[in-house]
N, C-alpha and C positions, 0 to 999 in steps of 0.2 A: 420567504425561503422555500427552496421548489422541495416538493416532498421527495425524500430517496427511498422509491419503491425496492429496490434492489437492495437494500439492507432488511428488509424480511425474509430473502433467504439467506439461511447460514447453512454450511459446512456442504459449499455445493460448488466451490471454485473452478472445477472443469466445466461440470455445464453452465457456469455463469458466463465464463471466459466465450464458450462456444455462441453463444446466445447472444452476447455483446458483438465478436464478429457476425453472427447472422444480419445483426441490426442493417449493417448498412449497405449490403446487399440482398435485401430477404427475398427467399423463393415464394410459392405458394404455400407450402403446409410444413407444419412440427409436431412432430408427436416428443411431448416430453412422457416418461417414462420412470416411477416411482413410487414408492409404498405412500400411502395416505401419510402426509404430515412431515415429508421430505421436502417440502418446497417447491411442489411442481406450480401449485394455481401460482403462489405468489410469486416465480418468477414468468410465468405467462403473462401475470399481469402490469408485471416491468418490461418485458420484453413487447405488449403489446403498446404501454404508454413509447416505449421507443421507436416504435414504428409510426406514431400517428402523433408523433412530435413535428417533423418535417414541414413544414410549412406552415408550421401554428407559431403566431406574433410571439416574442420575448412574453408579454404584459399578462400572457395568456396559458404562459406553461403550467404556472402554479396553477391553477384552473385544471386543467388537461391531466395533471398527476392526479390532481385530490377526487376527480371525477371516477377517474381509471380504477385508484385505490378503493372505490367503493364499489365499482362494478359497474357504474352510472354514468358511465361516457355514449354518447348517441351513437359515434362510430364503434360503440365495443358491444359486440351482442355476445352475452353468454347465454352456452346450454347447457343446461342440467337437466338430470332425471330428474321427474318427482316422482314414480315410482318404482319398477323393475328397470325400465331401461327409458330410455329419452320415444317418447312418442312418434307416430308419424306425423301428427298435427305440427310438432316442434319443428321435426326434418325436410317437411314441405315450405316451410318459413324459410329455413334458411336456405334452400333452395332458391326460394324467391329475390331474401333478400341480396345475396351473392351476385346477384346481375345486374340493380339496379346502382343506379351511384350514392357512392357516398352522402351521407349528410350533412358533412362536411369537410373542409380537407380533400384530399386525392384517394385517401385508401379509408378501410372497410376492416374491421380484427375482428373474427368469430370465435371464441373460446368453448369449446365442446369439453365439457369436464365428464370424468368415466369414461372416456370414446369407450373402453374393452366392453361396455356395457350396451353399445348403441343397438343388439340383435338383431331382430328382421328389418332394421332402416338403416342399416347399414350400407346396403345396395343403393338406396334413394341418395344418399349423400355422396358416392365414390366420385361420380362426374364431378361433382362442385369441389371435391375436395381435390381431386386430381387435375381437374383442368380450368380452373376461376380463374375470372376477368382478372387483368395487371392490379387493380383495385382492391382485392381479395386476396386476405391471409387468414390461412387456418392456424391454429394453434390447438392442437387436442393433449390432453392428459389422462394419463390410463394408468392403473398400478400392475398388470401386469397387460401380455398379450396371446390371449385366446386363439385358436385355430381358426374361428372364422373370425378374424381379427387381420391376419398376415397380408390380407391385398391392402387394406387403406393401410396399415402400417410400411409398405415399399412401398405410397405413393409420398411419401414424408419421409424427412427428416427427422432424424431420432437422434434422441438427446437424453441418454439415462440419468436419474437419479439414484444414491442410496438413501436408506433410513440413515437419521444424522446420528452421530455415536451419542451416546449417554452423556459423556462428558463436554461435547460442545453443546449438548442443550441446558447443564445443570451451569455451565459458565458463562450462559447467555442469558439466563435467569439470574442470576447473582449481578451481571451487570448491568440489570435491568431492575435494582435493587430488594431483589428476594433473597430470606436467609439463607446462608449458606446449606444448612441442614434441610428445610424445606426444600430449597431447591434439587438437591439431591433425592430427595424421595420422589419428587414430582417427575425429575428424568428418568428415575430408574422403574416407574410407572407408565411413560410415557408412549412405551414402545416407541423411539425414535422420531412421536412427533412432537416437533416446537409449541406448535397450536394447544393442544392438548397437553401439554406441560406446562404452557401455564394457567390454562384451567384449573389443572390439578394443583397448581402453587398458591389459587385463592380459593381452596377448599380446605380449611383444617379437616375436614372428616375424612379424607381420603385413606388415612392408617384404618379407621376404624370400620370405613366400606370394605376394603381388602380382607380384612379382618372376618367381617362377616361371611364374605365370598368363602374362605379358603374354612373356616369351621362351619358350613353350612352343612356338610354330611353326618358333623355329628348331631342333626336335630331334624334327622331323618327317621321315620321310622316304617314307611314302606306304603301308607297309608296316605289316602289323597288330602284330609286336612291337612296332613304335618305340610305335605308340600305346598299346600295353599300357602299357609300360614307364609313359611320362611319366601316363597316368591314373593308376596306381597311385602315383605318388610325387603327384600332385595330390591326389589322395582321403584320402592319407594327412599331407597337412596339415591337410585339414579335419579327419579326427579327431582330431587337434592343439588345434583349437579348444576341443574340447567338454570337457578336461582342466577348463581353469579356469572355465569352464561347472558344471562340473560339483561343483568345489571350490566354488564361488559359494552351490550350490542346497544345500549338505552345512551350510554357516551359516546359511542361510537354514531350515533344518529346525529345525536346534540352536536361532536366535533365536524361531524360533515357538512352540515348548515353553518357551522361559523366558519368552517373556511374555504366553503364557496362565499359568503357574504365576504369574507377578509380580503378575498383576491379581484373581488368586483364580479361576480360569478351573480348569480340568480338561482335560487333553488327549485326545479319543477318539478313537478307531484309525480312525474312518470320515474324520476331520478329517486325520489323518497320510496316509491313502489319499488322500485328494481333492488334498494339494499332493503325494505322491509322484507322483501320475497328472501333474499342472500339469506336474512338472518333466519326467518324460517328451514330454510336447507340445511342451515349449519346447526342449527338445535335438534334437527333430525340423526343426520349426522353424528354428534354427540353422545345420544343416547344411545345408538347404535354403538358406536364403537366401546364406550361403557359397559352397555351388555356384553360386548365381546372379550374385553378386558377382564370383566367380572367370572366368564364361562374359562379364562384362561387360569385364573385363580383358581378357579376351582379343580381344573384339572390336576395342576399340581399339588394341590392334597392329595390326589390318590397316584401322583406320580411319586410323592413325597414316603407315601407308606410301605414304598417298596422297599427301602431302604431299612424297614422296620418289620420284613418276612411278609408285605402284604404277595397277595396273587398280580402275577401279569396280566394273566387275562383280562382281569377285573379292569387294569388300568386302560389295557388295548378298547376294550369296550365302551367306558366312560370316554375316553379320548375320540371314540368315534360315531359316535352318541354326541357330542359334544359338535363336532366338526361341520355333523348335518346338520345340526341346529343352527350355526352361523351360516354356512351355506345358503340357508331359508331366508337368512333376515335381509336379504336383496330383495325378496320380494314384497315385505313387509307385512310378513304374518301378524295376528293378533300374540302377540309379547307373552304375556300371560298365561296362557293355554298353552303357549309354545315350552313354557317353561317349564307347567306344572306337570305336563306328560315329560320331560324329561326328567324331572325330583322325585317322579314317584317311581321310575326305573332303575332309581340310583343306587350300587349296592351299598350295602350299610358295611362302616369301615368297624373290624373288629378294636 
């Protein structure tokens, strides 16, 4: 049974719809466009098994999906940062590779994930993205669009996403047999992503992380132990998370070798590297958005005190105190230090 990559994104009907017509005439480039955990990689990554379906044998599609679906397709190269922004090293590859022929089949799918982050290679990429051989589709995904963004975004196709509502994520967990109540805390946690909702649905701790997040000011006291302290015990729930994160991607390995072996497929080490690499991005990933999630927590306590005669100020400050501190985490400051110079600025709530 051929795997349906397009039932991993939910509550995205227009750009599915759009994306399905793209299929069978496609241009050179898309920029889909979406908050983290709207559904943009996963319908790139249907829309690109749809592209590079065409000319592949019946005997061979289930192959071609379960490849795609992990990232490990030869004709599918993805880019990711692995740090502030995607490299030149990375942008000179695809450079290269956009000109040569495929390695199988007629065409060629490049998936650039974060384009808004691509910075100074942005330039190096425009040609390839704006004028590639017939062979050559881009597909980029970006959650928003920066000003030096706007040229590669008119050389593409755009194709917005929303964040998915709350309640299409807590009734796609429920039918996905998580408890009803579980499931609702996990969307209503989720900020809008799938992904991370059900992360959140195999973590029982998630009430008592929150928890900690939002009463962390009161075990402030102005002083750099107290703040040690409570970072440390914060930081060490987040790598709480990445447990079953991590149990997740360990089946996820296992189910990929049984169904390339199910489908007559062969498993090569370059294909094992490419989703062991995925799963490293996505536990980075992870952590990250955690910490941000955890920083957003926290805000609302002292959004929360106003209601209770706290000071505005207070709040305006925390809030943007707050903001620069996520802002930094693209670049991947040291967590820690990052956090502890923010706890120890923290006013202490009356």
């Amino acid at each position: 049974m051929t795997t349906d990559l397009w039932a991993e994104v939910v509550g995205q009907d227009t750009a599915v719809a759009q994306l399905h017509a793209a299929a069978a005439a496609p241009i050179h480039a898309y920029l889909l466009v979406g908050p983290e955990g709207s559904g943009t990689r996963e319908a790139a990554r249907a829309f690109a098994a749809d592209l590079l379906a065409p000319g592949t044998p019946n005997d061979e599609l289930d192959l071609l999906h379960t490849q795609i679906g992990a990232e490990a397709h030869p004709a599918l190269h993805v880019v990711e940062r692995e740090g502030a922004s995607i490299s030149a090293d990375q942008a000179r590859e695809v450079v290269t590779l956009s000109v040569t022929s495929p390695p199988e089949g007629g065409r060629r799918v490049f998936l650039i994930v974060d384009a808004q982050l691509l910075g100074g290679v942005g330039p190096m990429l425009l040609k390839s993205i704006e004028e590639p051989p017939p062979s050559a589709v881009f597909i980029l995904t970006a959650e928003d669009i920066p000003a030096n963004f706007v040229t590669i975004e008119s050389r593409c196709v755009r194709i917005d996403f929303a964040a998915i509502p709350e309640s299409v994520v807590a009734n796609r967990l429920i039918a996905e047999g998580i408890d009803s109540e579980l499931a609702a805390l996990a969307a209503a946690n989720a900020g809008g992503s799938l992904n991370r909702a059900r992360l959140l649905a195999g973590d029982p701790h998630v009430g008592a992380r929150r928890a900690a997040w939002y009463c962390a000011p009161d075990r402030l006291d102005g002083t750099g132990a107290a703040a040690m302290a409570v970072v440390a015990e914060l930081l060490s729930g987040i790598d709480a998370v990445l447990e079953p994160l991590a149990a997740r991607q360990s089946e996820e390995l296992q189910a990929f070798e049984d169904q390339v072996t199910a489908v007559g497929g062969k498993v090569r080490k370059g294909d094992l590297k490419a989703l062991e690499a995925r799963h490293a991005r996505e536990q980075r990933r992870v952590r990250t958005d955690e910490l941000r999630s955890g920083l957003v927590t926290l805000v609302s306590r002292y959004r929360d005190s106003l209601a209770t005669g706290g000071d505005p100020a207070v709040f305006v400050k925390v809030a943007d105190s707050v903001q620069a501190l996520c802002a930094g985490l693209a670049h991947n400051p040291k967590e820690s230090l990052a956090m502890q110079a923010l706890f120890v600025g923290l006013p202490r709530l009356a």
